[in-house]
C-alpha positions as CSV (number, residue, x, y, z in Angstrom):
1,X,-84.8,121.1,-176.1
2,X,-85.9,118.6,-178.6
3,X,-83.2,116.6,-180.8
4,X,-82.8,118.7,-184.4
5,X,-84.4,116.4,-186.9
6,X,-82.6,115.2,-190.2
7,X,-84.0,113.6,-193.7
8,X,-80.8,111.3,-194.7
9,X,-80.3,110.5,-198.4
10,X,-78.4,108.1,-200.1
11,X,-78.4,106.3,-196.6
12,X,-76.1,103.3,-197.4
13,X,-75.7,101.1,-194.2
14,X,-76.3,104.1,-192.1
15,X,-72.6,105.7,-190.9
16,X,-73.6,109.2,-191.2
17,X,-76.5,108.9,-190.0
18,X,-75.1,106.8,-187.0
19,X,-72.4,110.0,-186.4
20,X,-75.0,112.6,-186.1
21,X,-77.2,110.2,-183.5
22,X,-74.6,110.3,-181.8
23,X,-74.0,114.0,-182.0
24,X,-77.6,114.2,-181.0
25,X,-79.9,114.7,-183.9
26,X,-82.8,113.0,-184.8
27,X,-83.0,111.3,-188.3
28,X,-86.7,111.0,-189.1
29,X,-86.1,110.2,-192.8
30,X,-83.9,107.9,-194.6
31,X,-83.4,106.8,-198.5
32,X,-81.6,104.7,-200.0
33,X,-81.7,102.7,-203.8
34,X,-80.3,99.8,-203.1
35,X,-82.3,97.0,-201.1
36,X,-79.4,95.0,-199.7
37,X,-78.0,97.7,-198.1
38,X,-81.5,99.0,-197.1
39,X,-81.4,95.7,-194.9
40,X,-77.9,96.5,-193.7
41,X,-79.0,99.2,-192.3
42,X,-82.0,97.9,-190.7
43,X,-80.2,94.9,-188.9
44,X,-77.2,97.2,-188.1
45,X,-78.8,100.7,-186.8
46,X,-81.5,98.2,-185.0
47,X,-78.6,96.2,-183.2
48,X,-76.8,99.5,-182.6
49,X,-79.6,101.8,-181.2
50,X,-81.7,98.8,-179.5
51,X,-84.7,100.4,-181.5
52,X,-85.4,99.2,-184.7
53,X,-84.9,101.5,-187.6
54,X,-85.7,101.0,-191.2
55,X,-84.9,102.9,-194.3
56,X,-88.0,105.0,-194.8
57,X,-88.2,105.2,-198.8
58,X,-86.1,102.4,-200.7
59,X,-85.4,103.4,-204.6
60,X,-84.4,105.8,-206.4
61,X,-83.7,109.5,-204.9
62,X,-85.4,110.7,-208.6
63,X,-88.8,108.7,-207.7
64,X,-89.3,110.2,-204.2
65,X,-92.3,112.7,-204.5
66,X,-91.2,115.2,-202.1
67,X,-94.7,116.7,-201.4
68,X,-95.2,113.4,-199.4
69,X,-92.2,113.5,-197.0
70,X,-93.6,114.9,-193.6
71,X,-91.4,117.7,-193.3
72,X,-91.1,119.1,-189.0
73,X,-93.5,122.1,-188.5
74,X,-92.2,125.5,-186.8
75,X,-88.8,123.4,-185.9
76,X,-85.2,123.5,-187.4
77,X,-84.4,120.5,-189.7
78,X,-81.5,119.3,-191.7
79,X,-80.8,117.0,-195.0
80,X,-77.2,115.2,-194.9
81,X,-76.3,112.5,-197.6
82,X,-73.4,111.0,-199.6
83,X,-74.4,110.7,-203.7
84,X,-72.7,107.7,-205.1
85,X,-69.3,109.4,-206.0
86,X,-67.7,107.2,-208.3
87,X,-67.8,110.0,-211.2
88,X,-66.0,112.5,-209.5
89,X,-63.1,110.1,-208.5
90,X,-59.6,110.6,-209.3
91,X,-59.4,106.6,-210.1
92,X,-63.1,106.4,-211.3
93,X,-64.6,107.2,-215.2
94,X,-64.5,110.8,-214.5
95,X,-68.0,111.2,-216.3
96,X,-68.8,114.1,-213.4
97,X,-72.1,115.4,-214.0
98,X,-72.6,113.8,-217.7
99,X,-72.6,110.2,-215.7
100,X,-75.4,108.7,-213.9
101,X,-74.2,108.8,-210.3
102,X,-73.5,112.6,-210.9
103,X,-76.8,113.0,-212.1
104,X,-77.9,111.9,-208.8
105,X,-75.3,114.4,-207.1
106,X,-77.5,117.0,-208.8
107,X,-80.7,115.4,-207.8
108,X,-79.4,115.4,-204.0
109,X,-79.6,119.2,-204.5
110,X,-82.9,119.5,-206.4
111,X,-84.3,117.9,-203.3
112,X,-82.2,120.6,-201.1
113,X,-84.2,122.9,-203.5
114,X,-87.5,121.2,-203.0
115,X,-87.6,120.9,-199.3
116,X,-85.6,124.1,-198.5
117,X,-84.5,122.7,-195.1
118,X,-82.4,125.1,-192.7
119,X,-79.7,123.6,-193.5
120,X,-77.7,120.4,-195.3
121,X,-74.4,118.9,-195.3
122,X,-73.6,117.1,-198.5
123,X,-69.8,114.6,-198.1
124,X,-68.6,113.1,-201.2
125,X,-64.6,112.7,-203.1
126,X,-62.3,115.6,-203.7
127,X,-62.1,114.6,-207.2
128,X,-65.4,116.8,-207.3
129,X,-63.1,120.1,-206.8
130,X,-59.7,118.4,-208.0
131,X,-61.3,117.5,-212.2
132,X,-61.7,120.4,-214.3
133,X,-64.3,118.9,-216.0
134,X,-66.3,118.1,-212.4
135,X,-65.2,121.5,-210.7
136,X,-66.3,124.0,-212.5
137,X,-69.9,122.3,-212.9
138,X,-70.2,121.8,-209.0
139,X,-69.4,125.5,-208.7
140,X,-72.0,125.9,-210.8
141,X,-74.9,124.1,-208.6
142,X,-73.0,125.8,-205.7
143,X,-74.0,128.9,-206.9
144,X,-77.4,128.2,-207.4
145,X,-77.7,127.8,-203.6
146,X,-75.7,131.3,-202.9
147,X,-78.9,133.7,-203.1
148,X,-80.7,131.4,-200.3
149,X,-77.6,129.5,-198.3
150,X,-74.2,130.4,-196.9
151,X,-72.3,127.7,-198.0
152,X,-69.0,126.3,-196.6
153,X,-66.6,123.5,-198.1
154,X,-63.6,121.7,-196.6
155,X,-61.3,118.7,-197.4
156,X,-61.3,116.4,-194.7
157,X,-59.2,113.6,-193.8
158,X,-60.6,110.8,-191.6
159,X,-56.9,109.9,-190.2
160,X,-56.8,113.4,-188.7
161,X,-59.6,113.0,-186.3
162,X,-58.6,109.5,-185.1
163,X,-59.7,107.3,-187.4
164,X,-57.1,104.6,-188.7
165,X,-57.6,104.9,-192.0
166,X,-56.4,108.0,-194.4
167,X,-59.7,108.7,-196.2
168,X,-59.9,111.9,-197.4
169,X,-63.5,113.4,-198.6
170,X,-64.9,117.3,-199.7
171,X,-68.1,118.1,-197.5
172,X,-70.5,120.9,-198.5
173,X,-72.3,122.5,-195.6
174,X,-75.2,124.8,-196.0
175,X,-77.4,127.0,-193.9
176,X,-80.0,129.2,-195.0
177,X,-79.0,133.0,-194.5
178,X,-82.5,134.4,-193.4
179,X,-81.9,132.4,-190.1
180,X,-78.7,133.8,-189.3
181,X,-77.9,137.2,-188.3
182,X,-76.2,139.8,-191.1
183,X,-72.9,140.1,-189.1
184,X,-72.6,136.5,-189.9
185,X,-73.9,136.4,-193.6
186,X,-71.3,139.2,-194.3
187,X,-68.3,137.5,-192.5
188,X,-67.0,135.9,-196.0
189,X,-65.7,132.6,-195.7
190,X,-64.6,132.1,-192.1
191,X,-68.2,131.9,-191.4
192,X,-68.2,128.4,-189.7
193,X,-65.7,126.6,-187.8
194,X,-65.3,122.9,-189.3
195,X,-63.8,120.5,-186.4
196,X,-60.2,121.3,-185.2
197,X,-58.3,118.0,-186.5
198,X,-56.9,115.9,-183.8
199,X,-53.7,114.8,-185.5
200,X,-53.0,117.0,-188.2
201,X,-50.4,116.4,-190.6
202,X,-50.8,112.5,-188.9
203,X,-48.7,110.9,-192.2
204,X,-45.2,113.0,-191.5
205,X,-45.7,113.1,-187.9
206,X,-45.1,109.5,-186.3
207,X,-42.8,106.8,-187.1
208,X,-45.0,104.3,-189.2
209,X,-44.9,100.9,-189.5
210,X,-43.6,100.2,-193.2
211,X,-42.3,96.9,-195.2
212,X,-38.5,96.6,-195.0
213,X,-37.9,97.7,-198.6
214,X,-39.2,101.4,-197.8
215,X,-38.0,102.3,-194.4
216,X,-36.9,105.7,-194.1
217,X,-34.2,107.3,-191.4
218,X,-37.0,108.6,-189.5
219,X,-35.7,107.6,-186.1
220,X,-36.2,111.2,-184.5
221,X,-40.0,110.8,-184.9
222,X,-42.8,109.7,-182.0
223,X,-44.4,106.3,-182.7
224,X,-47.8,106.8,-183.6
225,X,-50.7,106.7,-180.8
226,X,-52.3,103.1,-180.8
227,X,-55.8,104.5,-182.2
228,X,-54.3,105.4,-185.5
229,X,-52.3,101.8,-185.8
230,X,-54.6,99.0,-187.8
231,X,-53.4,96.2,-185.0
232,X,-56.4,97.6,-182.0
233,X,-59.0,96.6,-184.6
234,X,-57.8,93.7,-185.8
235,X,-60.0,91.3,-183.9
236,X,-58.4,88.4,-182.0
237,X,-58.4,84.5,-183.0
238,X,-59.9,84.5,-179.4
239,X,-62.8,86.5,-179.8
240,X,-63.9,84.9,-183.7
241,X,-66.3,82.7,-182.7
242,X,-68.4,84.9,-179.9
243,X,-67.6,88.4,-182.2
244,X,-70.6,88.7,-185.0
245,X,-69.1,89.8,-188.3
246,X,-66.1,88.2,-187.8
247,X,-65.5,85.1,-189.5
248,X,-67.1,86.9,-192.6
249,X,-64.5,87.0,-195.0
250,X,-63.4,86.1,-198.4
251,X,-61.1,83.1,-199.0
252,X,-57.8,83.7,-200.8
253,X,-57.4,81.3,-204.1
254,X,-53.7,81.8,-203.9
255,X,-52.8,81.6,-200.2
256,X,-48.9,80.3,-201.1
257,X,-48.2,83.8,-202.9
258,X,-50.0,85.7,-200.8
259,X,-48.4,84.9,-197.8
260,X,-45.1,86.2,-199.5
261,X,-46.2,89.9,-199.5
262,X,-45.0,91.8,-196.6
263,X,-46.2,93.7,-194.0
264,X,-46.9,97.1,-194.6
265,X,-46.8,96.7,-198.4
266,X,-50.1,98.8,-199.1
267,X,-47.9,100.5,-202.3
268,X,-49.4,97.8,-204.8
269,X,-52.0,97.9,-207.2
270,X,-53.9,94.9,-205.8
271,X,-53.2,92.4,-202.6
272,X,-52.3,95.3,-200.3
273,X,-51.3,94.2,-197.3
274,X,-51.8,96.1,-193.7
275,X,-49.1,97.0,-191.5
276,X,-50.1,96.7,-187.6
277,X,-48.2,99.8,-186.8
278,X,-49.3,102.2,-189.2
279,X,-53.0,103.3,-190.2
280,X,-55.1,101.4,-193.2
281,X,-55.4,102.8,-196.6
282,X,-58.8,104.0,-197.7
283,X,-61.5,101.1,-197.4
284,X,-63.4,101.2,-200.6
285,X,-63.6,97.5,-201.7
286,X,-64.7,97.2,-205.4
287,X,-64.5,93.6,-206.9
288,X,-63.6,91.9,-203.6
289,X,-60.0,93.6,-203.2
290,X,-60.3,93.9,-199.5
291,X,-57.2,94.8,-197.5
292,X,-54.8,91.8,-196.6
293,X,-54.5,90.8,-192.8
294,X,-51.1,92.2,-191.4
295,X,-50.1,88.8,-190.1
296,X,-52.5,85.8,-190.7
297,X,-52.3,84.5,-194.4
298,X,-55.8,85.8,-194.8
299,X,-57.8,89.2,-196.2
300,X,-60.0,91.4,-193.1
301,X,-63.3,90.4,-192.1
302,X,-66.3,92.1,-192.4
303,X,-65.9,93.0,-188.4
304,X,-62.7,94.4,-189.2
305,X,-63.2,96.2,-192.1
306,X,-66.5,97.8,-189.9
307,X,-63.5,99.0,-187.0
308,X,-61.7,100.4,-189.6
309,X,-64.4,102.6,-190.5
310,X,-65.0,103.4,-186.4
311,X,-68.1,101.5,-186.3
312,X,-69.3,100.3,-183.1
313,X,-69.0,96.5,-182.9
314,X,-72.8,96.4,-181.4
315,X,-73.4,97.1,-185.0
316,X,-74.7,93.3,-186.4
317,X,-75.3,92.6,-189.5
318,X,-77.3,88.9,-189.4
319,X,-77.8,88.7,-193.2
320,X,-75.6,85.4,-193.9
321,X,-73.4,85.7,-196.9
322,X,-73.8,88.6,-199.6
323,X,-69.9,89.4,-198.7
324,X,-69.4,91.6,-201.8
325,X,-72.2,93.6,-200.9
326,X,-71.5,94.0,-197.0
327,X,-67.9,95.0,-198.5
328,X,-69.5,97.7,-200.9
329,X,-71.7,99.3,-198.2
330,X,-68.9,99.7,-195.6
331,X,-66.7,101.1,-198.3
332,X,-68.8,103.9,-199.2
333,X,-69.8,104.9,-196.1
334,X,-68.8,107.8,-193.8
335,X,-66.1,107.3,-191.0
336,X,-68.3,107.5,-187.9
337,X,-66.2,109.4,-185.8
338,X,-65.4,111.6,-188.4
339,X,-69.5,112.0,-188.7
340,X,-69.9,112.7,-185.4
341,X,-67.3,115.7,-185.0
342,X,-68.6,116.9,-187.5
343,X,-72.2,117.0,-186.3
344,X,-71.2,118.4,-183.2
345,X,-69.4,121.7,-184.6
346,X,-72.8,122.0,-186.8
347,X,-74.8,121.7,-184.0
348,X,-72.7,123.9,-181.8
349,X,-73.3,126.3,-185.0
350,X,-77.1,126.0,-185.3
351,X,-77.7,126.5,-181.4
352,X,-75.0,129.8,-181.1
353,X,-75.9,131.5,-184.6
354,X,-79.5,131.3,-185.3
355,X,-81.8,133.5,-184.5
């Protein structure tokens, strides 16, 4: 049976797209506006896959004339993307749709309505179902799909399936009803299975590594497994020079008062600083405030930061410098294990339910 092909918007340096390769899809499409990251993404899928792979359209998602985009004849395809979700974020302007990146959240799905592909899986912040102001607008566009898609929404967190960092992000999945049967259709909302989380409840489960000023009597408790624990990806001075990525970092213009933050002290507005037993905090790295090393006097490489978000270190990017940027693209992108498990149950779906 031939791979289930994908059009990918709003590509950034590929994660997603990476997670449902490995899942087993094929993406045949990929957009993405901005052109740094468009080379991101064709040094690091190229390095990863062995193939090279390039973003197909680079610019806006508004200037891509749909009737041109080869869609797969008499086969099953799928749109995924991400829209830049800095509207709908509990810390960001909180324009929702009014503001220009949710403008493009409602372009993503005018494209959905344009291509009318089987199905889609849109991932972006909760803040788009936490804000008034953003919630009842998204319901809105949600509803719009309801006549022609069964649609399925779920809060994810990335630390649950393995991932060590506590990310948590809404995803919207899709799938046209005329391909499923009625039982299905009229099952209400239990009608798909999102992926069974491996640690659930991971934050109040294991004894985490904390600074000394907020240890709690938690003695009773296991210590966490070493996958969810920031020191396995925390690449050694050993391995710096022969490791791409991994001397990429930025400098510290305060190094004296830095090293005076302790471990584990991730509670502060700025300068947080990793603990090696305990997961990472989200890694979204606006003006160069990437994470703190645990123990070296120094902030995480670009190599790191890419573990911390599950990427495979055969990823390479082999642009020199442009560190804010590399920062920015692996901040916004997709945990790639979390991408993957959720491919898999949507595959899993596709192949047991349509007809």
């Amino acid at each position: 049976m031939s791979k289930t092909k994908i059009l990918s918007f709003f590509s950034g340096g590929g994660f997603l797209d990476m997670g449902f390769e490995m899942a087993g899809f094929n993406i045949v499409f990929s957009n993405e506006l901005d052109p740094d990251f468009a080379q991101f993404y064709h040094e690091g899928m190229s390095n990863w896959s062995g193939k090279s792979k390039t973003i197909t359209e680079v610019g806006s998602i508004d200037d891509i004339n749909t009737s041109k985009i080869k869609l797969p004849q008499k086969e099953l395809f799928g749109i995924i993307g991400g829209p830049p979700c800095q509207d709908f974020s509990i810390r960001g302007s909180k324009n929702g749709f009014e503001g220009l990146r949710g403008t493009l959240t409602y372009h993503f799905y005018e494209k959905i309505m344009d291509l009318h592909p089987d199905f889609f899986l849109m991932e972006n912040v909760p803040g788009l179902v936490l804000l008034k102001k953003t919630k009842k607008s998204f319901e809105a566009i949600l509803d719009l799909f309801k006549e022609e898609y069964l649609i399925s929404t779920n809060r994810l967190n990335s630390l649950h399936y393995g991932v060590p960092q506590s990310r948590e992000r809404l995803f919207v999945f899709g799938v046209r009803k005329s391909l499923l049967k009625k039982s299905l259709v009229d099952k209400g909302d239990n009608w798909f299975c999102w992926p069974t989380p491996l640690y659930p409840d991971a934050e109040k489960t294991f004894k985490w590594g904390e600074p000394s000023s907020r240890m709690l009597i938690n003695g009773d408790l296991p210590s966490p497994p070493n996958s969810l624990c920031v020191e396995q990806y925390l690449v050694p001075k050993s391995e710096e020079d022969t490791l791409p990525n991994s001397k990429e970092l930025f400098k510290l213009k305060k190094p004296e008062k830095i090293r005076r933050i302790e471990e584990g002290d991730t509670y502060r507005p700025s300068f947080k600083k990793l603990h090696r037993a305990k997961y990472s905090p989200t890694v979204c790295y606006g003006n160069n405030e990437v994470h703190l090393h645990p123990t070296d006097n120094r902030r995480l490489s670009v190599r790191e930061a890419l573990r911390l978000q599950g990427v495979p270190d055969n990823y390479i990017l082999t642009t020199p410098n442009k560190l804010s940027k590399k920062f920015k693209m692996i901040g916004n992108g997709v945990p790639v294990p979390l991408a993957k498990i959720i491919a898999k149950s949507i595959k899993e779906f596709i192949y047991e339910n349509i007809k």
